[in-house]
N, C-alpha and C positions, 0 to 999 in steps of 0.2 A: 504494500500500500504506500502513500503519498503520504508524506505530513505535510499540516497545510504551511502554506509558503513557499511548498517545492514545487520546481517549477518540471522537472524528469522523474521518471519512476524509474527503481532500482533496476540496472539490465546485468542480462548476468556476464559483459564484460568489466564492468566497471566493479561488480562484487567480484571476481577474480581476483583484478586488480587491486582493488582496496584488504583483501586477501592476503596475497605475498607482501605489499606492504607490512604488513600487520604482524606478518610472520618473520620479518626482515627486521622490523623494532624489535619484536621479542627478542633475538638472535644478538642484536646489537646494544640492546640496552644492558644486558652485565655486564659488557666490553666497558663500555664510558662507566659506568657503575664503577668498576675497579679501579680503571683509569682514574679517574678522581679522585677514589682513596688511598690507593697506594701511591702515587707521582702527584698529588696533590701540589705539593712543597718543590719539587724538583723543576729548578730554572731555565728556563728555555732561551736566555738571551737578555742583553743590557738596554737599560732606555737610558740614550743620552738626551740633553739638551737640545743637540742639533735635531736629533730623530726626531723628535715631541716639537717641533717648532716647523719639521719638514713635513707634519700633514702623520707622524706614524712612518714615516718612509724606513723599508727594512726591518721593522719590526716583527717581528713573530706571534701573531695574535688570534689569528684563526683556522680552526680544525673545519677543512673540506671533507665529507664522505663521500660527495659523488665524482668528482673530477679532481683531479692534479697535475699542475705543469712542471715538467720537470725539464731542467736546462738542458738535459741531452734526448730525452727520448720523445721531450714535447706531450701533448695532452694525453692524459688516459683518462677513458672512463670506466668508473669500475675497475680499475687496474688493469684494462685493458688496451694497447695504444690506438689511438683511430685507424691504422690501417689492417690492426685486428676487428676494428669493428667493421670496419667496411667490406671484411671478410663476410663477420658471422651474421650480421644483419642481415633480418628478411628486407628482400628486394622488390619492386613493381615487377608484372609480368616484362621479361625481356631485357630485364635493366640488369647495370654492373653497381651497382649505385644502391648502399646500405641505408634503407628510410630513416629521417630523422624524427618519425615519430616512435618506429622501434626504437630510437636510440632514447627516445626519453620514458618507454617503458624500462630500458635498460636502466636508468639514471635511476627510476623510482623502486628498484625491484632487485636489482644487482641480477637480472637472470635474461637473456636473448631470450626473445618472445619468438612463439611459433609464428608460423605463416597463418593459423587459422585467428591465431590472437591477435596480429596484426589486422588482419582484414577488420573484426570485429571492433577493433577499437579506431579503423578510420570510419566505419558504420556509424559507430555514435560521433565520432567528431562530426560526421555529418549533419546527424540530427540536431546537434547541439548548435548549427553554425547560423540562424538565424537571426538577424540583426533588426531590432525595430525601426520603424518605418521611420519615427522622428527622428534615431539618429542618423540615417539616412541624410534628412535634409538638414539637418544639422551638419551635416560634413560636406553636402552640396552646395550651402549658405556660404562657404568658406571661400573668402578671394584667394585666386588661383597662385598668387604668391606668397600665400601664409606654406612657412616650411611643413614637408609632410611628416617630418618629426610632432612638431607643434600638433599639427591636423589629429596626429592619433595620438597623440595623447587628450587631446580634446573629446576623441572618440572613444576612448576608454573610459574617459571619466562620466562621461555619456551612459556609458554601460552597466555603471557599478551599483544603479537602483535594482538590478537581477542580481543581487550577486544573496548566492547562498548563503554563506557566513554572515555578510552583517547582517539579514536577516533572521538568523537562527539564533545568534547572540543578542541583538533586541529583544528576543521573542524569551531569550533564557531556557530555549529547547535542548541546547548542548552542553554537556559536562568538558572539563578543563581537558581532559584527555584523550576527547574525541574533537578537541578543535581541527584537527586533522584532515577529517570524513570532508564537512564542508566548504574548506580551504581546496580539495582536490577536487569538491564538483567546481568549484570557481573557476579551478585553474582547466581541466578540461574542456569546462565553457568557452573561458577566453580562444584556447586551441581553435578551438571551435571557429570560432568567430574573428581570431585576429585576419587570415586570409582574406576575407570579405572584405575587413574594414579596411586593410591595408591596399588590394587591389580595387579598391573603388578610389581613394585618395590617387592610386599612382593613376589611374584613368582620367579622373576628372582633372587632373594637372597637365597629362601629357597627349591625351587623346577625346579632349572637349567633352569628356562627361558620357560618350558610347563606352557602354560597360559590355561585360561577358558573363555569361550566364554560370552560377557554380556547375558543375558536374562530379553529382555524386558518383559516377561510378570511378572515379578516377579516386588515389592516394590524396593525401594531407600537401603532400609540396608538388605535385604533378597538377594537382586541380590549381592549385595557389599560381603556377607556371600560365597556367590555361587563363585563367583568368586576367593576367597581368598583361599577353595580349602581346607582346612583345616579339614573339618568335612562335609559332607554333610544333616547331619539329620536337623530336623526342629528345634529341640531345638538348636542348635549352630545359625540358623538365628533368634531365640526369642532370645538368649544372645546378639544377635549384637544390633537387633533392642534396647533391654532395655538398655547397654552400650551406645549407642550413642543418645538415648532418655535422659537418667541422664545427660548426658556435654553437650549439646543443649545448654545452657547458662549459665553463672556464672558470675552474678552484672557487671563491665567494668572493674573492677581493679586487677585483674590477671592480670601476666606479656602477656600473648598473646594475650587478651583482648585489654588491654590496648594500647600496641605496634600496634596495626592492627588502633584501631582509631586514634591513634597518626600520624599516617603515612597517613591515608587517610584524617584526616584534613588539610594536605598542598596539598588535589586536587590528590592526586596519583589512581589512579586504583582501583580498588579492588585485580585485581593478584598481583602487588607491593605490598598492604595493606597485604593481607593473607601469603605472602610469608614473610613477616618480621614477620607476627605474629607465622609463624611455627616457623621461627628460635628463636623466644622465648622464646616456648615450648617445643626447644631440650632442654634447661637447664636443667640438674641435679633439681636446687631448683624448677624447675617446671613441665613440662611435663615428662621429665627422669625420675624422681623420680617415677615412678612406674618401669620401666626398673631398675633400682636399686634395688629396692622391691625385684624386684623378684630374679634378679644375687644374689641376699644376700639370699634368701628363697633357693633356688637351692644349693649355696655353703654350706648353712645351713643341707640343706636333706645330700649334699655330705658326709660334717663332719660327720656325724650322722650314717652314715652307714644305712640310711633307717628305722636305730631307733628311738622308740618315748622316 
């Protein structure tokens, strides 16, 4: 059954899911349990003046479970390096190319999800990908030079009156230790729906407002590819899927990493959390900085006259 305020009825991927989670904290919580009490005390490194004045820089301060970057062998998830994942990950029919939505079952679960688990859980991101009509024109209202950083974050924050959790905690329907459950329907929702919000901003900026239609029979970043209208061939949806499969996670300590759990440790949402952690990742020293890359590669071709 539904409690009221919910807005999905339990399917049974997402009770899977919520499953191995649940069986992953069990597994994991003596670990930190010990951890705490016996290395309580035990120093992990100096704070200087400069460090505490540099922002924290070089500090030692946060424990990653799902991702780590290490100087040589570069990100793993789950201890695994990306280009094990991009092995073991289930793929779209015909691709070479490991889904980035497996990889964040992987993230959540420490376990590669089947191919039937996969399918099932791009089924519900499906269902879950509807976007109200208002903010629709809320993001069409938008002059075509507001950055589309700016736009979805506008449009997130659009979103966060659906959002499970702050409703379930208004309501006082959730104990401290399942804040978890509706933190997870939020963030699948988002999944859901960020594609939408995101390929109607790139549309109405760069192709006057003709959108493309979702297609559910397609994967999480194949549809997202389809939509954006850019390129229609298969290789443009294996660049998305492996683009958005590499940034699947990076340790907690990037600035939009960081800012999103920063923000939902004082109880906020997950669309609150996510939409602080775009604004972010507009920074120049962070997410921009590939939008810079390129304005500079581009002014670079300019200068050049198309010379090498």
């Amino acid at each position: 059954t539904r409690r009221q305020g919910q807005r999905y009825f339990s399917s049974p991927i997402v009770s899977t899911l919520q499953s191995k989670i649940d069986a992953l904290a069990k597994q994991k919580t003596p670990q930190f349990m010990a951890l705490r009490k016996e290395y309580a005390d035990v120093k992990i490194g100096d704070v200087t003046v400069g460090a505490c004045i540099g922002g924290a820089r070089g500090i030692k301060c946060i424990l990653s479970e799902t991702s780590i970057l290490d100087p040589m062998e570069g990100i793993t998830y789950r201890g695994r390096t990306l280009n094990e994942c991009n092995d073991q990950l289930p793929k779209a029919p015909g691709g070479k190319v490991g889904l980035p939505e497996a990889a964040f079952w992987l993230l959540l679960t420490n376990e590669i999800p089947t191919e039937a688990e996969v399918k099932a859980l791009n089924e519900e991101l499906h269902k879950r990908s509807t976007i109200p009509e208002h903010v629709y024109k809320l993001i069409d209202g938008l002059p075509k030079d507001t950055h589309p950083m700016t736009q979805l974050s506008i449009g997130l924050l659009a979103l966060q009156p659906g959002s499970e959790f702050g409703q379930a905690y208004r309501a006082g329907t959730v104990k401290k230790a399942d804040y978890w459950k509706p933190t997870l329907e939020d963030s699948l929702t988002l999944l859901g729906q960020i594609p939408l919000l995101t390929a109607r901003i790139f549309r109405n900026i760069w192709f006057d407002g003709k959108h493309i239609p979702s297609d559910p029979t397609l994967d999480w970043a194949g549809n997202y590819a389809q939509m954006m209208g850019v390129d229609d061939s298969e290789g443009f949806k294996e660049v998305t899927r492996l683009y958005l499969m590499l940034h699947a996670d990076h340790e907690g300590g990037n600035v939009s990493a960081h800012t999103t759990h920063l923000v939902g440790s004082a109880l906020s949402d997950p669309y609150y959390s996510y939409a602080a952690g775009v604004c972010g990742l507009a920074g120049p020293l962070h997410g921009l900085a590939n939008q810079e890359c390129l304005r500079w590669l581009k002014d670079t071709q300019k200068n050049l006259g198309g010379k090498e």
